[in-house]
N, C-alpha and C positions, 0 to 999 in steps of 0.2 A: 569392477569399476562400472559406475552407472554414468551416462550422461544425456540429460534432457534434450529435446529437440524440441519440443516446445508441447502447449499445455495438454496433458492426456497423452501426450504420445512419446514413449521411450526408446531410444535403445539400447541394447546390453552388450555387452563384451565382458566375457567369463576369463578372471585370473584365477590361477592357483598359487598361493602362496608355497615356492620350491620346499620349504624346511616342514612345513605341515601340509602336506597337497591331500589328505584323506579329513583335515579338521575345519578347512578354513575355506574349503572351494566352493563356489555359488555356482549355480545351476539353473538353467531354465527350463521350465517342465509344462505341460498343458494341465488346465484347469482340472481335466477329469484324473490327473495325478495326484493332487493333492490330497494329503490328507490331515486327522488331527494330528498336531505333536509338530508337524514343521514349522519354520522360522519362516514368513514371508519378507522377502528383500523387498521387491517391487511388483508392480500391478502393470500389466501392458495399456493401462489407462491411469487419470489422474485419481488418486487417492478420493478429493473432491465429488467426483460419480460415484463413494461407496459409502455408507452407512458409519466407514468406521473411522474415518478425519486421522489417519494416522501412516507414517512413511513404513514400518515395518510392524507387524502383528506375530504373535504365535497362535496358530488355528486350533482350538479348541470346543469345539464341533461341529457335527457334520450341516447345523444348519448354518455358519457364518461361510461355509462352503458353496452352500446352494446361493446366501446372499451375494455374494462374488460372479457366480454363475449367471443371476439376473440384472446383476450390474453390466452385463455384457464383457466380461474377464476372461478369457482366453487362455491365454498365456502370462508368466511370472515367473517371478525370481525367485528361487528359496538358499537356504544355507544348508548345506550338505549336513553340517554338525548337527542340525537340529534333528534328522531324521533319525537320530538316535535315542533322540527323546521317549520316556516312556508314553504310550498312548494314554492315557489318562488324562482328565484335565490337568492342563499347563495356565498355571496361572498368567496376565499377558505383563510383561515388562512394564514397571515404572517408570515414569518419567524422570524420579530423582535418581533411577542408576543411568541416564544416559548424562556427556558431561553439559555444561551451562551452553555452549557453540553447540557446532554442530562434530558427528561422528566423521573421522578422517575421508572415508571414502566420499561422504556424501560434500565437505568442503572443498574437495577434488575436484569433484563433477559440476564444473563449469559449463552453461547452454550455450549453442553456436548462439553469435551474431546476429538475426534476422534485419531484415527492412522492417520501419513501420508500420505500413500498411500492413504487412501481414504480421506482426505482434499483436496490432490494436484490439483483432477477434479475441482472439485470447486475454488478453489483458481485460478485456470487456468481461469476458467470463470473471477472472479471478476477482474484477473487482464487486462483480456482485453477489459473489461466494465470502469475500470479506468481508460485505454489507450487513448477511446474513447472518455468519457467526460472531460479529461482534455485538449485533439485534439479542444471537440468545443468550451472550455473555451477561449483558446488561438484565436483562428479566433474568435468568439465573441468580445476579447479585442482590437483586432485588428482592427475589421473593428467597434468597437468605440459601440457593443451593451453589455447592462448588461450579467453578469455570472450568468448562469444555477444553482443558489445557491440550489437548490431542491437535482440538478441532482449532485453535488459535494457529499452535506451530505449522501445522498442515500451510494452513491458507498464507501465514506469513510465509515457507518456504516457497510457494509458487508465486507470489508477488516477488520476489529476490529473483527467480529464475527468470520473468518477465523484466524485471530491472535488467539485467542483465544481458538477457536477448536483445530489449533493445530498450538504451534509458530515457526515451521520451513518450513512447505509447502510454504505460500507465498514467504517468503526471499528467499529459494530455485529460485525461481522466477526471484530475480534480474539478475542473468546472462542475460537475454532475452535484447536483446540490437539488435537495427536498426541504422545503421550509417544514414538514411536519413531520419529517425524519433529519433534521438537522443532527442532534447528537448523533446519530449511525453513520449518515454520509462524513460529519466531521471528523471522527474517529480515523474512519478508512483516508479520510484526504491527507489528515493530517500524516497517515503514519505511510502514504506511498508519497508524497513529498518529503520526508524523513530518508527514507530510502533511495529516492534519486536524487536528494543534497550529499549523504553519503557514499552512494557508487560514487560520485563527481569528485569528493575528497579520497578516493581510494579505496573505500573500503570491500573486502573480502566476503564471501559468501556468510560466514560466520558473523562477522560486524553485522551487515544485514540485516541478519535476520534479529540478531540481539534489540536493534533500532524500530525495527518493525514490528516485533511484536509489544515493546513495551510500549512506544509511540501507538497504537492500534488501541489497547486498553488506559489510555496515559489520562481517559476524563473518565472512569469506571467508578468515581466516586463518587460521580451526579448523582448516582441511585440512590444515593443516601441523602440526596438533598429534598427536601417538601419539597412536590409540585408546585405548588402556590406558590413559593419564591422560584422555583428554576423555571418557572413558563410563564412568569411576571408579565405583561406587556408595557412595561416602560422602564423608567430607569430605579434600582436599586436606591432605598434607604440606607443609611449607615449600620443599623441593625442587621437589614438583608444581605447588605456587602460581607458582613463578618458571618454570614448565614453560608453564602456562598462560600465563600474563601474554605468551609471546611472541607470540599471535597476533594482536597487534593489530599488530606492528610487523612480522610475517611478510604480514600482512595489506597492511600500508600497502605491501609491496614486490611483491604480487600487481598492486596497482592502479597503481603508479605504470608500473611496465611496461607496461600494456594500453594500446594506442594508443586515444588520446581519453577518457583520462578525464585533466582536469586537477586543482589543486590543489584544489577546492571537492570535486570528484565522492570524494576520499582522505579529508576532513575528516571525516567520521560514524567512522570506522574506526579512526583515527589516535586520536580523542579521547574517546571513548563512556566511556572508565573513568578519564578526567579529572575530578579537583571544582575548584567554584571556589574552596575554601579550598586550594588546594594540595595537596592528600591523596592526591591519585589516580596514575594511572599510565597511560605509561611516563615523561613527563618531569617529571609534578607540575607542570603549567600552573595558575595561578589563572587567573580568570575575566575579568581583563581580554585574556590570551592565548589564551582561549580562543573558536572561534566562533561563529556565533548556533546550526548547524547541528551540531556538536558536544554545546553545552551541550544541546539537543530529543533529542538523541538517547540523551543520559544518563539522560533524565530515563524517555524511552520503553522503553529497554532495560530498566532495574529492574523497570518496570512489567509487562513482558511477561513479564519471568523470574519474578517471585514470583508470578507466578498461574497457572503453567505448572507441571505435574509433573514433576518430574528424577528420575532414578534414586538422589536422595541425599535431594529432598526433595517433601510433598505440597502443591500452588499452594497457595497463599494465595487466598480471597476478594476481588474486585475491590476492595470498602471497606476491607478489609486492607490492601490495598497501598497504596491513594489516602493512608491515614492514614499510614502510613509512609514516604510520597514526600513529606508534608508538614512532617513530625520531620524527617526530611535537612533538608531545604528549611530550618528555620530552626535547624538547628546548623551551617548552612554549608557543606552538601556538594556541593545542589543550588540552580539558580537559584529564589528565592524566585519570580516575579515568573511564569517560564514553569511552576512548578507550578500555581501557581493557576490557571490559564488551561486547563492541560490537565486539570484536576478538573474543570473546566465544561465541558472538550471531550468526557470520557467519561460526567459525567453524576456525582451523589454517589452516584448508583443505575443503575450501569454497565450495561447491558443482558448479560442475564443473569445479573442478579441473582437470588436467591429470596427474596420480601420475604412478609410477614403483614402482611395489613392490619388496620385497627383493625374492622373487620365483623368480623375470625375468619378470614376467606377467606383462600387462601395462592395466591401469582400468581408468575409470572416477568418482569422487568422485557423488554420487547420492544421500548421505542423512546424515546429521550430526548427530554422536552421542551425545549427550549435556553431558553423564557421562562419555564417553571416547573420549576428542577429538580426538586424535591422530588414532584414532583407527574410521573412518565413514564407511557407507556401499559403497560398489566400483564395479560399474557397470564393468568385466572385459571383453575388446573388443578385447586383441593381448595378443597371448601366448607368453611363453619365449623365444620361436624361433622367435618371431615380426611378428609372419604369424595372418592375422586379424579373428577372430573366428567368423563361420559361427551362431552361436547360442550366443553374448554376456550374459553372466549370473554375478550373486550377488555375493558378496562374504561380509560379517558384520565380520569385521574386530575386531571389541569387541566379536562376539558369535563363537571363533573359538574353535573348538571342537579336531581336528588334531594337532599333532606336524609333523616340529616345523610350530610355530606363524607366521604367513607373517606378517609383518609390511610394511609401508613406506618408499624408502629408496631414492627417488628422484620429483620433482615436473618436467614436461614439460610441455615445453613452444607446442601450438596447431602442430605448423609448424615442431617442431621435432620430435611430436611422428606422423604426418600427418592422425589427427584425428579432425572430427568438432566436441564438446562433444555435439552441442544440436542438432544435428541431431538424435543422440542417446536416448539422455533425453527427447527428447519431442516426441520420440517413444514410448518412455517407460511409456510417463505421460497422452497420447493420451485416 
């Protein structure tokens, strides 16, 4: 059984299965053990630090040995049964003989709990290891070569284990927005906001990662759009709109081709610009046809794009948006029931926000409290006097000890209070 501690760093505890304890037992051995022919279980580091984007490998020569070796690899896992393999090239495992979830052992291995603060490093990593592979999926599609399906699931199962550690460092996350990598950051926003509206509904290591990987590739069909329409800078012709519209269903024919991804890994793609009143497109599903993983990623999509800078339009303010996923929401566009849940997943006071408190002080929203919304922690950068504090500091808006209470008493827009909040925040998260 394996269980994560957090990113790159493992620990193991070796069972033997009593009925086959010579077929099925794992082992850990030092790098200079290894050889060709074995079954690699795990890496004393994260998969991400090695060349090969994959949870389990069969070694098949001596040089992906030595690459391990300069990956800084130590120690690892192997399966006992493999060592009986003949030395010869071993061809390495498909991805269509593993099942659609994940392998038992590995939906087992649940990562302890962490504090945010220390997720966020991490999180920081994976989310620009996400940025990355989904950068080469895209030119992969592009220029008409398979997707790095290793290199997807890898990066989707460490964002799950980041979820899981702890569910608001990644989302924290979504603010990070490149107007000229828009499609890359959107991708990733979209699909770890997918994943912490999901843990929040329950879902399982397995659910996860099915949400995250398809949400992650869910706009993989832009490639297929002309330039000149997808980087328009204004607003879309009737002709362009129906130009656009094709990428979801150029998109659903990227993914049904890639070996191993089935019907669930297509559904983010297929559906994302579906409503459940019927409204949407390409087939105009209502919402009983529509699925769970579809309808989350409707909702995550809008959300990411209206607060993200297009060459047509300037983001909207996170409370902007939340108010406006919630007008959908009860004219019938989106699901009532999963907006309100993802308003409580991002917080009424999303991190990075720019709030004024009732002192006069002007803060940056830095960390949602999940038991007191109204109430997050608040990076504060301008005193009452609006003079900018040489030393910005905390203030946990739920753990106030002083009377009276500062509360909330305005949201600003970046430009009014002439503050960038992730210059701040990603000081802070550095």
């Amino acid at each position: 059984m394996i269980a994560q501690d957090s990113l790159g760093e493992v620990r193991y505890r070796l069972l033997e299965d009593p009925t086959q304890p010579d077929m099925t037992m794992k082992k850990r051995i030092g790098i200079e053990e290894l050889q060709p022919g074995m079954l690699v279980e795990q890496l004393d580091r994260s998969w991400l630090s090695t060349p090969f984007f994959r949870h389990k490998m069969t070694i098949t020569s001596p040089q992906q040995i030595a690459q391990l070796k300069a990956c800084g690899v130590r120690t690892l896992v192997v399966s006992m049964e493999a060592e009986e393999v003949q030395q010869s090239t071993v061809p390495e495992p498909d991805i269509t003989d593993e099942p659609a979830g994940l392998a038992a052992d590995e939906a087992a291995s649940v990562p302890q709990v962490v504090p945010f603060e220390e997720e966020l490093p991490a999180a920081r990593q994976v989310y620009q290891a996400a940025k990355l592979v989904i950068q080469d999926a895209m030119q992969d599609t592009r220029l008409g070569r398979a997707i790095n399906v290793d290199a997807v699931r890898t990066v989707v199962f460490e964002m799950a284990d980041s979820v899981f550690r702890n569910p608001d460092a990644l989302s924290s996350l979504s603010r990070l927005k490149r107007f000229d990598e828009y499609t890359f950051y959107h991708s990733v926003n979209t699909a770890l906001l997918a994943m912490s509206l999901g843990r929040s509904l329950g879902f399982d290591r397995s659910m996860l990662h099915l949400a995250g990987v398809g949400t992650l590739l869910h706009d993989i069909g832009k490639t297929k759009i002309p330039l000149e329409v997808l980087n328009k800078p204004g607003r879309f012709e009737a002709h362009e709109m129906e130009i656009m519209k094709q990428h979801v269903l150029r998109g659903v024919e990227v993914l049904a081709s890639t070996t191993g991804f089935g019907d669930t890994y297509v559904q983010p793609a297929l559906e994302h610009h579906e409503r459940v009143n019927g409204g949407g497109y390409p087939h105009r599903r209502a919402q009983k046809d529509i699925s769970q993983f579809g309808l989350i990623t409707a909702v995550v999509d809008i959300y990411d794009a209206m607060t993200s800078d297009r060459c047509y339009h300037k983001g909207k303010p996170a409370h902007e948006a939340l108010q406006f996923l919630y007008r959908l929401s009860l004219e019938g566009h989106l699901d009532s029931t999963l907006v309100q849940r993802f308003i409580q997943v991002v917080g009424v006071y999303p991190v990075g926000s720019i709030v004024e408190l009732s002192s006069g002080e002007t803060g940056i929203v830095k960390q949602v409290n999940r038991h007191a919304p109204l109430a997050p922690v608040v990076l504060l950068v301008k005193s009452a006097g609006n003079t900018l504090l040489s030393s910005p500091h905390e203030r946990d808006l739920s753990r106030q000890t002083e009377t009276p209470h500062w509360n909330i008493t305005t949201i600003l827009a970046p430009h009014q209070a002439g503050i960038d909040p992730t210059l701040y925040l990603d000081k802070k998260a550095a």
